[in-house]
C-alpha positions in Angstrom: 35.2 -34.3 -20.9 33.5 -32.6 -23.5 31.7 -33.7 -26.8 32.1 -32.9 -30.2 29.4 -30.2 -31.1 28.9 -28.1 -34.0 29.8 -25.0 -33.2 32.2 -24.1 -29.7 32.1 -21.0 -27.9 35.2 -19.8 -26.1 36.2 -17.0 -24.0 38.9 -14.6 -26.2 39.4 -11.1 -24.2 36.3 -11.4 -22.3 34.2 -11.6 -25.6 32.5 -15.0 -26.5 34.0 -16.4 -30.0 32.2 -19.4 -32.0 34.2 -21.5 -34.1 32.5 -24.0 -36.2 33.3 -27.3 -35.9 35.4 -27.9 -39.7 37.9 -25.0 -38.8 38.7 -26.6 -34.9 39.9 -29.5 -36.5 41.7 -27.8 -39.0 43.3 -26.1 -36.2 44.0 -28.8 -34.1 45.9 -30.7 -37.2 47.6 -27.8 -38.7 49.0 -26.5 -35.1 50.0 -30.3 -34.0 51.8 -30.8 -38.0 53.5 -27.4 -37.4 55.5 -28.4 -34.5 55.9 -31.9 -35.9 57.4 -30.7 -38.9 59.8 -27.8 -37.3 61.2 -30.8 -35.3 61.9 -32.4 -38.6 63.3 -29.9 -40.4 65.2 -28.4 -37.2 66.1 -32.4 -36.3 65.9 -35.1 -38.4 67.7 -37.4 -35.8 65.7 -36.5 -33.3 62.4 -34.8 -34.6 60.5 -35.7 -31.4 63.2 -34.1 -29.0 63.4 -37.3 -27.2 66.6 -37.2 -25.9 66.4 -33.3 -25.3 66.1 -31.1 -22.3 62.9 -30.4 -23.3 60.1 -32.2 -25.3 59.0 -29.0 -27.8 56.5 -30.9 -29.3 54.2 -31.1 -26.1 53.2 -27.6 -26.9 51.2 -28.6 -28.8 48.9 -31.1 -27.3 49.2 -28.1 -24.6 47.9 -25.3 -26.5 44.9 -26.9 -28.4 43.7 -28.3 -24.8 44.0 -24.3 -23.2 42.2 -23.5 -26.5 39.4 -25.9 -27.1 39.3 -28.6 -24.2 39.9 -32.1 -23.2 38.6 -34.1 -26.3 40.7 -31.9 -29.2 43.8 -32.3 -26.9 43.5 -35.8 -26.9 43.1 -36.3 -30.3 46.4 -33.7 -31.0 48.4 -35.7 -28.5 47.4 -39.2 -30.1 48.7 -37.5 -33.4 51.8 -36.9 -31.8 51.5 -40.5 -30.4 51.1 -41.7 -33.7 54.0 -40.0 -35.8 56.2 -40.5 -32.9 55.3 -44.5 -33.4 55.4 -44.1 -37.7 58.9 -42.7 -36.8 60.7 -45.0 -34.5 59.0 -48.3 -36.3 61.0 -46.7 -39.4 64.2 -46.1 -37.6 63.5 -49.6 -36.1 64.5 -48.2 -32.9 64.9 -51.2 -29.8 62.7 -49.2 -27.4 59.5 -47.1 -27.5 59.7 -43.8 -25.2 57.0 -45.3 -23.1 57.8 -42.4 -20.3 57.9 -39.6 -23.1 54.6 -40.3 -24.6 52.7 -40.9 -21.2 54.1 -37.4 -20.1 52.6 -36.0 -23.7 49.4 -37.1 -23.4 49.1 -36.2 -19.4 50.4 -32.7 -20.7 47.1 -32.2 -23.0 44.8 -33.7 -21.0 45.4 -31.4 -18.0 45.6 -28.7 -20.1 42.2 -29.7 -21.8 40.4 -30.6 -18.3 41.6 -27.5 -17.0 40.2 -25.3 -19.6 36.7 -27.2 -19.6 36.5 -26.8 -15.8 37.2 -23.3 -16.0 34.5 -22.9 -19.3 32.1 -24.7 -16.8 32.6 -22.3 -13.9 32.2 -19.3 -16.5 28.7 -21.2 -17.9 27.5 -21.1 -14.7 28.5 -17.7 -13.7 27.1 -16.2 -17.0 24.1 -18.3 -15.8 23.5 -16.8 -12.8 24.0 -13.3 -14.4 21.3 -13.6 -16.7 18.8 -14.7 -14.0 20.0 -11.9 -11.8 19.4 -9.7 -14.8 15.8 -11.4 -15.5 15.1 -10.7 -11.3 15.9 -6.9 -12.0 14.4 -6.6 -15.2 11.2 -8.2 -13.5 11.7 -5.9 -10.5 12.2 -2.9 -12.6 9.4 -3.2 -14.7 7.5 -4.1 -11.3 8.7 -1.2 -10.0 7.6 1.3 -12.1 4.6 -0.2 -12.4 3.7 0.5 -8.8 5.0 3.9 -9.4 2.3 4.9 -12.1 -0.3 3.5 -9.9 0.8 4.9 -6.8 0.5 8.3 -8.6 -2.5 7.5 -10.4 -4.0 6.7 -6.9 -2.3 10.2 -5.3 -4.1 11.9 -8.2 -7.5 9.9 -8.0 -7.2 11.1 -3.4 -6.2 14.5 -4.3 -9.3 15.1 -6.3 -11.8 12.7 -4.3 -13.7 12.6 -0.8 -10.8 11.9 1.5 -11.1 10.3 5.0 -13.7 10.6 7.1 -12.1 12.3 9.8 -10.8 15.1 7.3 -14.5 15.3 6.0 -15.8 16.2 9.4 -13.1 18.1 10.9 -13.8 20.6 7.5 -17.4 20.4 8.0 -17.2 21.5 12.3 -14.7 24.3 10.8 -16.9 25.9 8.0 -20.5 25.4 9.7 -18.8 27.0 13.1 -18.3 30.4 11.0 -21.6 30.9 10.3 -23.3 34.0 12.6 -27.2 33.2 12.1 -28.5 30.3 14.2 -30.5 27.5 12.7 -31.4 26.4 9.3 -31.0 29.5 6.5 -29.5 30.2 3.2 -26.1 30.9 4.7 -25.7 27.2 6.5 -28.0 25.2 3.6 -25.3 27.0 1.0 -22.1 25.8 3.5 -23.5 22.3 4.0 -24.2 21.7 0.2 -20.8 22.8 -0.8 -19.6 20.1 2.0 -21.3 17.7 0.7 -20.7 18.6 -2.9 -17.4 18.6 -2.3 -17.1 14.8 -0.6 -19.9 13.5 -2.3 -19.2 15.0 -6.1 -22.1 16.0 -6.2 -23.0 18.1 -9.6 -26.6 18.7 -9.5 -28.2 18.9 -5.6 -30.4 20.8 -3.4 -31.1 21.2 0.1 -35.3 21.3 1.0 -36.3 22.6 4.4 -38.2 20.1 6.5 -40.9 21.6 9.0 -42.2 19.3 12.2 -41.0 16.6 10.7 -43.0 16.1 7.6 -44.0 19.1 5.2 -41.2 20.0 2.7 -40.6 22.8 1.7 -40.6 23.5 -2.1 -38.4 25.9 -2.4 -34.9 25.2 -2.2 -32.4 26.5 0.1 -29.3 26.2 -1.3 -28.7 24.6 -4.8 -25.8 23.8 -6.9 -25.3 22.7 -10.5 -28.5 23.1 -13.2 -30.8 22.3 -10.6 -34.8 21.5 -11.8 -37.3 21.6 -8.6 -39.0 18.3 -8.0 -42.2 17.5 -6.1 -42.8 16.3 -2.6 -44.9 13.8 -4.0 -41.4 11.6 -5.2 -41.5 8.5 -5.1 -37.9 8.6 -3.8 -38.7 11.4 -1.2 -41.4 10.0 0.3 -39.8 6.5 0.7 -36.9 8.7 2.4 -39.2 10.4 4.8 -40.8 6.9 5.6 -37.7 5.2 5.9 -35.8 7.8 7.6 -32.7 6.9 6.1 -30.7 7.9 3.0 -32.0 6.4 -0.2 -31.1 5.9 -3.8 -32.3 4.3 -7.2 -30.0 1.2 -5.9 -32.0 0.8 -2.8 -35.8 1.4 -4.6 -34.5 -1.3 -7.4 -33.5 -3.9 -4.6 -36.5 -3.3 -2.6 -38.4 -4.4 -6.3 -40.7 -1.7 -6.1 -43.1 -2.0 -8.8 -42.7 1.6 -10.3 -40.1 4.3 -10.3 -40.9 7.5 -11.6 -38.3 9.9 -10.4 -35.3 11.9 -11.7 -33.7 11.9 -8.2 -30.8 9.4 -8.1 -30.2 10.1 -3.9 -32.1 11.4 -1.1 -30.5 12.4 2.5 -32.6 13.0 5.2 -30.4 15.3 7.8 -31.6 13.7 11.0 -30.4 15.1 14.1 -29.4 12.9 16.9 -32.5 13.8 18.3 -34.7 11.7 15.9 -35.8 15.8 14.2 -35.4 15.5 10.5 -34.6 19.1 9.5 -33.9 19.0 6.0 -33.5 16.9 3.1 -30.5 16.9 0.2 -31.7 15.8 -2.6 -29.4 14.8 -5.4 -30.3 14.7 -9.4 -26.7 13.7 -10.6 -23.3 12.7 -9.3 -20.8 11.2 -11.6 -20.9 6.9 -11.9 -17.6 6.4 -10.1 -19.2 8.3 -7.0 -22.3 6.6 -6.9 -21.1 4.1 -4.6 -21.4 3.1 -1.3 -18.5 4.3 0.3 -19.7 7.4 -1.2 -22.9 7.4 -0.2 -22.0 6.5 3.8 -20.3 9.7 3.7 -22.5 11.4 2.9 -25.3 10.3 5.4 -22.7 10.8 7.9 -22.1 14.1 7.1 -25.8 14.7 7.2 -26.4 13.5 10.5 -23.5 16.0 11.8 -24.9 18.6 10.3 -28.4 18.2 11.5 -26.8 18.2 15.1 -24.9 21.3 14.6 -28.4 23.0 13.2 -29.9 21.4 16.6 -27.5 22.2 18.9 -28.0 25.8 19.8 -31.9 24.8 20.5 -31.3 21.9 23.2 -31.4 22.3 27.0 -29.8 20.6 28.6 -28.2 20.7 32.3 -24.2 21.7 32.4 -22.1 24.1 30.7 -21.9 24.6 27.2 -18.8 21.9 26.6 -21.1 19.5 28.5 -24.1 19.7 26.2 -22.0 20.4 23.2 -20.0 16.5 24.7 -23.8 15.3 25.3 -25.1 15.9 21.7 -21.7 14.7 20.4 -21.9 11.5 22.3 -25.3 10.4 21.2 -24.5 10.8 17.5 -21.1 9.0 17.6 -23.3 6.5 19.2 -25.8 6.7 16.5 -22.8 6.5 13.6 -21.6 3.6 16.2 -25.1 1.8 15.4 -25.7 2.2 12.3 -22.3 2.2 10.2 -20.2 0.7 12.8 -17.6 3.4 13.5 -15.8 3.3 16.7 -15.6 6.1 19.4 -14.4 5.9 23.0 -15.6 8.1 26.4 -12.7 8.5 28.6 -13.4 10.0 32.0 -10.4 10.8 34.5 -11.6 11.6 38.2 -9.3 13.9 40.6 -9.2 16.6 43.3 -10.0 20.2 42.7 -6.4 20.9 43.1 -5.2 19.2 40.2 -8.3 19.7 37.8 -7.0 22.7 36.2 -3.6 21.2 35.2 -5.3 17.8 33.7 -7.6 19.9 31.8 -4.9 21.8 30.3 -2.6 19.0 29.5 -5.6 17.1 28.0 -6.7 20.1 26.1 -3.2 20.2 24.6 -3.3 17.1 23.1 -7.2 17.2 21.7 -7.3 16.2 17.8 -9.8 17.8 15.3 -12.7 15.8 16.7 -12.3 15.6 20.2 -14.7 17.1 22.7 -13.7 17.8 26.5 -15.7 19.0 29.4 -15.3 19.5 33.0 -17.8 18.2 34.7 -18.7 19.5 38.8 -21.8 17.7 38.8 -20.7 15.1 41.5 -18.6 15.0 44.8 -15.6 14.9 43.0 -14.7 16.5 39.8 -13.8 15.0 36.5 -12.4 15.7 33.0 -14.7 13.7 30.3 -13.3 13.2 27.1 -15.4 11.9 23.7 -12.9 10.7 20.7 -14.6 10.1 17.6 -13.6 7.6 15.2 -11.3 6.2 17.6 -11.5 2.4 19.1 -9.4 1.1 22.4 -6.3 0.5 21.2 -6.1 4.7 20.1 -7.4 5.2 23.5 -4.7 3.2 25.1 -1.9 5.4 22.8 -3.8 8.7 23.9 -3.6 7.8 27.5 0.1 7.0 26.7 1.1 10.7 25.5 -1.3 11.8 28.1 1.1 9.9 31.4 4.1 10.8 28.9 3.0 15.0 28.8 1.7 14.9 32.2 5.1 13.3 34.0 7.1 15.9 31.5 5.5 18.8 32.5 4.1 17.9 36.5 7.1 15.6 37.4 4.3 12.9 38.4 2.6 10.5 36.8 -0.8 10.3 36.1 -2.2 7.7 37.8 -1.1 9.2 41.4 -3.7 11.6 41.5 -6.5 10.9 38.5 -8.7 7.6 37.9 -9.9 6.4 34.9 -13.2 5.1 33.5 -13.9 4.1 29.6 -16.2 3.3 27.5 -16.3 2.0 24.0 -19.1 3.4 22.1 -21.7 1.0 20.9 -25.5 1.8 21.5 -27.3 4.8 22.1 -29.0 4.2 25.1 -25.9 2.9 26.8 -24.0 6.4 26.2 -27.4 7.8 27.9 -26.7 5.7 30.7 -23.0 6.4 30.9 -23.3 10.1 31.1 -26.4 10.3 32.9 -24.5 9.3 35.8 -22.2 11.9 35.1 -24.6 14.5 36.3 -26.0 15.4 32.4 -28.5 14.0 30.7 -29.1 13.8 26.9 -32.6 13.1 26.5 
């Protein structure tokens, strides 16, 4: 049952209609005094069709309940009611149509409950519409969102340092190229433009380091408007002491007292050896770079390339894969001390008879970083494997493709004819141990 209410809305051809209030009632008295008075004009005996086959006058009641509810129709049916009772009291008829009226006024009312159970059911469909069209609004808007930061991030990758792994596999690749040996022009100029290019750097230079202490002045390799800067810098020297890349951050939380530099980084290249070989030395880098993420990086990269400058000049026992392994090792386990990254030694032990074809299927499926050697040094040969930048479980998946290729290609598994030791990188001196007694040393 519905209330009165100022205004009611209706469904009309699937478009919502209001009606104010004054002009329902109008309606409901004008429709229920039409058919009133066409049953009095049409029958003045019986102007109620009483004693008809069909009460006419029920339409009524009928239509203004399918049209505007339970209430109205009850009000049109008790105007029936009540000329029906005017008329019969003036004919002083001996019995009211008890029966008739009953079925007049159940006629509206079913009709009017009808109607407002159906307007109910469309309320709450037209409810559940609009908060389904709020949701995808929301979502929409959400959506798109994440779409203009997901390419403002694409943008922000495309033009920045990258990952790690990337960073080195470029900086293995270009330095590799070079044909002098050592520390020149040629591989100062190809390290600075690494470490311009993952650093973002924009004024830098790269100052040789002799026995460990005396600096060159003269630059290397330079990029940008670079101005030469003394040894005497507060934020060289405190680089050289600390053996460790600095910055203005670092001097300002160490409080030191006085700061007179126009250097805003220093990186020491430092091979795995303890040699420092050169310095970078950085005068500006844009703000959004300076950061330490950034600055990692780059002391990563430095530490590479002071191994690949160092490389050529160790002796070491084994073939060149083993010392090239060897030095490889101890500065994964350097980057394992002192920034935490992960690395893993994998060493697989099997008869001479089946060395070749484990070498070669392990070789296959070597990533950018990887190093493999063979190593004849004891009774039995084995096949030792360093992964950078790769922690147990990636171990566990490479030994997974490794059974996978081997039993593809062999028709065997693995683990009938090789035998496997790890170890997770985590101090230097335990890689020393590890591969010492693999037959190579790497002191």
């Amino acid at each position: 049952m519905q209330d009165t209410r100022a205004t009611t809305t209706v469904a009309q051809s699937g478009h919502a209609t209001e009606v104010h209030g004054w002009l329902k009632w109008l309606e409901v008295v004008l429709v229920t005094g039409l058919f009133l008075a066409a049953g009095f004009w049409l029958r003045p005996d019986d102007p109620l069709h009483v004693g008809n086959t069909f009460a006419w006058p029920v339409l009524a009641p009928l239509l203004i309940g399918l049209r505007y509810g339970f209430f109205p129709a009850l009000m049109s049916s008790l105007l029936v009611l009540l000329v029906a009772g005017w008329h019969y009291d003036k004919a002083a008829a001996t019995a009211y149509p008890w029966g008739w009226a009953a079925g007049m006024l159940a006629c509206g009312l079913l009709a009017g409950e009808f109607r407002d159970y159906w307007e109910r059911q469309l309320r709450r469909a037209n409810a559940v519409n609009e908060y389904s069209l709020q949701r995808l609004e929301e979502f929409t808007r959400n959506f798109y969102l994440m779409k203009v930061s997901h390419d403002r991030l694409e943008q922000q990758l495309a033009g920045s340092s990258g990952s790690l792994r990337e960073a080195l596999r470029r900086l293995y690749g270009e330095l590799s190229q070079t044909r002098s040996e050592g520390l020149n022009e040629e591989s100062a100029a190809l390290m600075l433009r690494v470490l311009a290019r993952y650093g973002q750097l924009q004024t830098a230079a790269i100052l040789a380091v002799e026995g460990n202490r005396n600096i060159q002045p003269k630059a290397l390799a330079t990029v940008g408007d670079y101005e030469a800067v003394s040894e005497s810098d507060p934020l060289i020297r405190y680089a050289m002491q600390e053996r460790t890349l600095v910055s203005v951050q670092t001097e300002f939380r160490k409080h030191l007292k006085k700061l007179d530099t126009d250097l805003l980084v220093v990186i020491p290249l430092i091979s795995s050896t303890d040699d420092l070989v050169a310095l970078c030395v950085v005068e500006s880098i844009p703000f959004f770079s300076f950061q330490n993420r950034t600055l990692r990086l780059m002391a990563i990269l430095a530490g590479h390339m002071a191994d690949m400058l160092c490389q050529r000049d160790q002796t070491m026992a084994g073939s060149h894969e083993w010392q090239s392994l060897c030095s490889q090792a101890r500065r994964a386990a350097r980057d394992a001390e002192a920034f935490g990254l992960p690395s893993v030694l994998l060493k697989l032990q099997v008869n001479e008879q089946d060395l070749a074809t484990l070498a070669d299927r392990m070789t296959g499926l070597l990533r950018g970083l990887d190093v493999i050697a063979v190593n004849r040094a004891n009774e039995s040969p084995s096949v030792v494997l360093l992964m950078p930048l790769t922690d147990e479980l990636g171990l566990a998946g490479y030994l997974h493709r490794l059974e996978l290729d081997i039993r593809e290609n062999a028709g065997r598994s693995l683990w009938d004819f090789a035998s496997q030791q790890s170890l997770v990188v985590k101090t230097e001196a335990q890689v020393a141990e590890w591969l010492a007694r693999e037959g190579g040393a790497i002191d």
